[in-house]
C-alpha positions in Angstrom: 128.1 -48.1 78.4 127.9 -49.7 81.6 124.9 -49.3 84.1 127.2 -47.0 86.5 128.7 -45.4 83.2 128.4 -41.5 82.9 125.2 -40.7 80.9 125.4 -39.0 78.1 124.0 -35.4 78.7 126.7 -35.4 81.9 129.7 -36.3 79.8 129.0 -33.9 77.1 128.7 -30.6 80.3 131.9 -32.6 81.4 134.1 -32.6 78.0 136.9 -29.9 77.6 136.8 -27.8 75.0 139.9 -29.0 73.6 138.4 -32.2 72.9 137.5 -32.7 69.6 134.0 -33.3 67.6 134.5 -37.1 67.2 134.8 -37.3 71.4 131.7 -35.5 71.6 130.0 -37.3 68.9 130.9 -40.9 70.7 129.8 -39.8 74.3 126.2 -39.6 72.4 126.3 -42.6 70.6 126.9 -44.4 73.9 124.3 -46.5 75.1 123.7 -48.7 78.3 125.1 -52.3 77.4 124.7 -55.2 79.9 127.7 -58.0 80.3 126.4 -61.1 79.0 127.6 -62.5 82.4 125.2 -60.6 83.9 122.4 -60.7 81.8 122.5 -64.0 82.0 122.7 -64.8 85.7 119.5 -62.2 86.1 117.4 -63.9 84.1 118.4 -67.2 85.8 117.3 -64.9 89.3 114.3 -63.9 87.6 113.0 -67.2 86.6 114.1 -68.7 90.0 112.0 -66.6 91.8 108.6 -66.5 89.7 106.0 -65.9 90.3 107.3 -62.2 91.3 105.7 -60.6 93.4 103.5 -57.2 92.4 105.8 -54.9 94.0 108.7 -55.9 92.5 107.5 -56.0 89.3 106.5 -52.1 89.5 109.9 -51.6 90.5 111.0 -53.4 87.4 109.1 -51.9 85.3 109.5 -48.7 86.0 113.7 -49.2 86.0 113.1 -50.6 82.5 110.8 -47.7 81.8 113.8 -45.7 82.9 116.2 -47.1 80.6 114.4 -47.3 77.9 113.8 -43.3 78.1 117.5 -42.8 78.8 118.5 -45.0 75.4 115.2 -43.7 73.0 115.2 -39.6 74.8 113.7 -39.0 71.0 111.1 -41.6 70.5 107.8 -40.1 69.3 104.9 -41.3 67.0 106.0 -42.2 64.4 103.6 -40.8 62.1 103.7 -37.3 60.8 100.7 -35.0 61.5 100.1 -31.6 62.3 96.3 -31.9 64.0 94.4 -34.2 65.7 92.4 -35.4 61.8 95.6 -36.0 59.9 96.8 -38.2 63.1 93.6 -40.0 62.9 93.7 -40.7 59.2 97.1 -41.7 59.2 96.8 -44.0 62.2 94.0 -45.8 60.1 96.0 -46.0 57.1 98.9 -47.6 59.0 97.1 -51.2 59.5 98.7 -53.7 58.2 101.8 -51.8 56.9 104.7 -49.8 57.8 104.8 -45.8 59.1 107.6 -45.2 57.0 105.2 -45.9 54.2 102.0 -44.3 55.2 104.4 -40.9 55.6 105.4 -41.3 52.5 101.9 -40.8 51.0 100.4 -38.7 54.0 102.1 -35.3 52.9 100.4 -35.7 49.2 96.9 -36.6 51.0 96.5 -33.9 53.4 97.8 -31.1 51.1 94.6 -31.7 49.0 91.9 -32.8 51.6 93.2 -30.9 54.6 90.5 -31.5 57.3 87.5 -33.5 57.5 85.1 -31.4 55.5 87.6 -31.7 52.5 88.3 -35.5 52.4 84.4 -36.1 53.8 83.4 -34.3 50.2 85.8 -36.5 48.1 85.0 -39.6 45.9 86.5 -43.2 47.1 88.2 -43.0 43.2 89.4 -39.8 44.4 91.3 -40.1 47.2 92.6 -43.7 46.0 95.3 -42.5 43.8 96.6 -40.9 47.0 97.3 -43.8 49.0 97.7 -46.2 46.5 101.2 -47.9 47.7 99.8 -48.9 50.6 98.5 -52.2 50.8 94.6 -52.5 50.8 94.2 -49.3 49.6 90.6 -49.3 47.5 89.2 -50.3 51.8 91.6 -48.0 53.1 89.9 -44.9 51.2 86.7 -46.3 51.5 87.2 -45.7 55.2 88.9 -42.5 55.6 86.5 -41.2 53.5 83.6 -42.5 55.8 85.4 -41.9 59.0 85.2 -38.4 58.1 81.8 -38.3 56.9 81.0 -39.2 60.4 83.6 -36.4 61.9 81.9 -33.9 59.8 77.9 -35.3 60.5 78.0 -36.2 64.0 81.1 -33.8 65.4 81.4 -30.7 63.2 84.4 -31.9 61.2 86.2 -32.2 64.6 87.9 -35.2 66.0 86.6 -36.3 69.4 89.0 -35.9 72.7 87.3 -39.0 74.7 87.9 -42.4 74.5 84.2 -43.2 74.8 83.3 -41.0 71.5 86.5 -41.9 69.5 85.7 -46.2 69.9 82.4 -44.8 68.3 83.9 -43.4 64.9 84.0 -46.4 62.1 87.1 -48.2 61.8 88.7 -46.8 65.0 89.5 -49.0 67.9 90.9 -48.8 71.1 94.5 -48.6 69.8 93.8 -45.9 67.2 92.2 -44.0 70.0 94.7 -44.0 72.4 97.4 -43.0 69.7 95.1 -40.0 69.3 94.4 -39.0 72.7 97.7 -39.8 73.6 99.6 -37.7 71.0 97.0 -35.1 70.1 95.3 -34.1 72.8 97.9 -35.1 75.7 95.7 -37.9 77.4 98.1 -40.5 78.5 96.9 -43.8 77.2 98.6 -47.0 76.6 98.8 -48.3 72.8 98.9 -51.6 72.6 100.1 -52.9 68.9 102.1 -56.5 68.3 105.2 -54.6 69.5 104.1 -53.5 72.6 102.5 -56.5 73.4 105.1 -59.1 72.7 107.8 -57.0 74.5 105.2 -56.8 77.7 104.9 -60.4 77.4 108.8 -61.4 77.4 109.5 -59.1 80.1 106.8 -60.7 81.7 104.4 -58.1 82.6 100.9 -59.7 81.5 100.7 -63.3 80.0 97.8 -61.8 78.1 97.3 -61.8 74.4 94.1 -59.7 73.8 95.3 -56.1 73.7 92.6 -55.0 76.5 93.9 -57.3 78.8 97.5 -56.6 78.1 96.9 -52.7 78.8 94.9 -53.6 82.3 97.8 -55.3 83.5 100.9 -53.0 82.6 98.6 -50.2 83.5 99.2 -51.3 86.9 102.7 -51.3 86.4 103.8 -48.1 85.4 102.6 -44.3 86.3 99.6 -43.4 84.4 101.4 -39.7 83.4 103.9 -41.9 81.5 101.9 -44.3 79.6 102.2 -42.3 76.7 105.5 -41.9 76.4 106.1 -45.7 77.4 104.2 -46.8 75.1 106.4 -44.8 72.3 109.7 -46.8 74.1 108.6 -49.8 74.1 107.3 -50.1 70.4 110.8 -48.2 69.2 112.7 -51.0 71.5 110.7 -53.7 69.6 111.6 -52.3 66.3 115.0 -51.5 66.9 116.3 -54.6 69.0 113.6 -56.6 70.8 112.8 -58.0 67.2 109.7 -60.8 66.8 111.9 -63.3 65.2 115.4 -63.1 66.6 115.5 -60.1 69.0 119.0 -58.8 69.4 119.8 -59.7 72.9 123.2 -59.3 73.5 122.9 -55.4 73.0 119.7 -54.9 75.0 119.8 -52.2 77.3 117.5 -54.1 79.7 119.3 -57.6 79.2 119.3 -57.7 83.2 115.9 -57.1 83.6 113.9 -59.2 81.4 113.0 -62.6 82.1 113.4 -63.6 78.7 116.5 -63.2 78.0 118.7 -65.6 76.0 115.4 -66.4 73.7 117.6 -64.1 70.8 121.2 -63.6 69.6 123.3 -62.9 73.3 126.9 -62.4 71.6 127.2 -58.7 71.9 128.9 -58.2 68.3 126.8 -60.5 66.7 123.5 -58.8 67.8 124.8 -55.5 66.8 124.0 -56.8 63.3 120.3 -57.3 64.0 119.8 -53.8 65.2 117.6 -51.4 62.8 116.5 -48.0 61.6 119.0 -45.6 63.6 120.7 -48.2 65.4 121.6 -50.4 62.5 125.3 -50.7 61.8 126.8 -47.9 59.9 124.0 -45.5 60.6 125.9 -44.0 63.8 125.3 -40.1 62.1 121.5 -40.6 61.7 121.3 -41.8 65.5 123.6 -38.9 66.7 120.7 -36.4 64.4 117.7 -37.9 66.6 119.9 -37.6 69.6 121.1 -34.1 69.4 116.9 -33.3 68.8 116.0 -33.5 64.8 112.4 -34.4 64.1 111.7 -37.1 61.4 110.4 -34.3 58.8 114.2 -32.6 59.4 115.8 -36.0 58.8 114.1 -36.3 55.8 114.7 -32.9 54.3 118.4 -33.5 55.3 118.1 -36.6 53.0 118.5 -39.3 55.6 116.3 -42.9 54.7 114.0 -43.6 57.8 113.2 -46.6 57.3 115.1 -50.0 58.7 
């Protein structure tokens, strides 16, 4: 839809009765699409006016941090956990391959070593068979199996809930310890992975590489109760449509905002090919699931694939 189109949740309150489930079902599928038009002459504005100034790159940040919230209302971590140690573990195992994957062997894993004592007790050849699908998976045991050799020695089998003691635990960096904090224990932190990053650089928030760097700078850009949840946005809208390779342009909600545009695929229908996991073509029932407030582990018991 267009930017001054009715949003969603307003059209369904407003739909007659009489309409039928199709109507309904289309007024949720909608999404914010920018004219190409206009992308286009924005990012010409953009780039004619750099260097932007601070203040209005808050205020574009925090539109696009808008946006982004209105077109992903269900975006989440993507890993499945229950507590604080299976988020931890999981996170770990997700280096260098994909969440859909690590979930796949995550419900298995945690069944038999529940906590930290459990998986802390457990022999590398043990817990290898496990996770075996994922790539590196002889070091990845080796270091869940430490990691929680340290939870259990130096924290009582309980994961830390500060920054300062999590960096501490073996094979846990900033990242993994702001996924944590962020998602377990409701201390908004910004995670910085290759998604996030690249989408900060294109729409010109940091010029930074190193992760550390790239979090200083859109730290000062968005409102520190949200960086959570941004940080969830932004890494679904690099999956989904900001793509590393050929990023799907012409159907990006933010087109008009981003400095970068016209660097992907601009024609509106032909981008709508390069979208993925629920926004790929022909996948309009999974996106309308997520949207009306199913959870991953719903999805999957309803037999949906999750991955892109």
């Amino acid at each position: 839809m267009t930017e001054n189109a009715t949003h969603p949740a307003t059209a369904a309150q407003n739909t007659p009765a009489k309409d039928t489930a199709a109507d309904n079902t289309e007024s949720l599928l909608q999404i914010r699409v920018v004219p190409e038009f206009k992308a286009a002459a924005a990012a010409r504005r953009l780039k004619a006016r750099a260097p932007e100034s601070h203040l209005s790159t808050v205020r574009r940040a925090r539109k696009i941090n808008r946006i982004l919230g209105e077109t992903y209302p269900y975006a989440v971590a993507e890993l499945d956990f229950d507590t604080p140690f299976e988020l931890l573990i999981a996170t770990v195992l997700s280096a260098q391959t994909t969440d859909v994957r690590v979930n796949s062997v995550t419900g298995a894993l945690f069944a038999h070593y529940p906590d930290a004592t459990a998986l802390a007790s457990a022999r590398y050849e043990e817990v290898e068979p496990y996770i075996q699908s994922l790539g590196f998976y002889r070091a990845k045991a080796r270091s869940i199996v430490n990691l929680s050799r340290q939870l259990v020695e130096e924290h009582g089998g309980q994961v830390p809930s500060t920054l300062e003691e999590l960096v501490k635990l073996a094979g846990v960096g900033r990242k993994t310890a702001n996924v944590v904090l962020g998602n377990a224990f409701g201390v908004p932190g910004l995670t910085v992975d290759t998604h996030f990053g690249r989408l900060a650089r294109r729409m010109g928030f940091t010029t930074a590489e190193a992760p550390e760097a790239v979090e200083k700078d859109v730290a000062e850009l968005i409102e520190r109760k949200d960086w959570t949840i941004f940080s969830h946005r932004m890494v679904y809208h690099g999956r989904r449509i900001c793509h590393a390779k050929k990023p799907a342009c012409g159907v990006c909600q933010v087109a008009d905002l981003c400095p970068s545009y016209g660097i992907g695929e601009t024609n509106e229908q032909k981008a709508r090919k390069l979208m993925k996991y629920e926004m790929a073509p022909g996948r309009e029932d999974l996106h309308l699931r997520f949207l009306q407030g199913a959870t991953r582990r719903q999805l999957q018991a309803e037999g949906y694939p999750l991955s892109a």
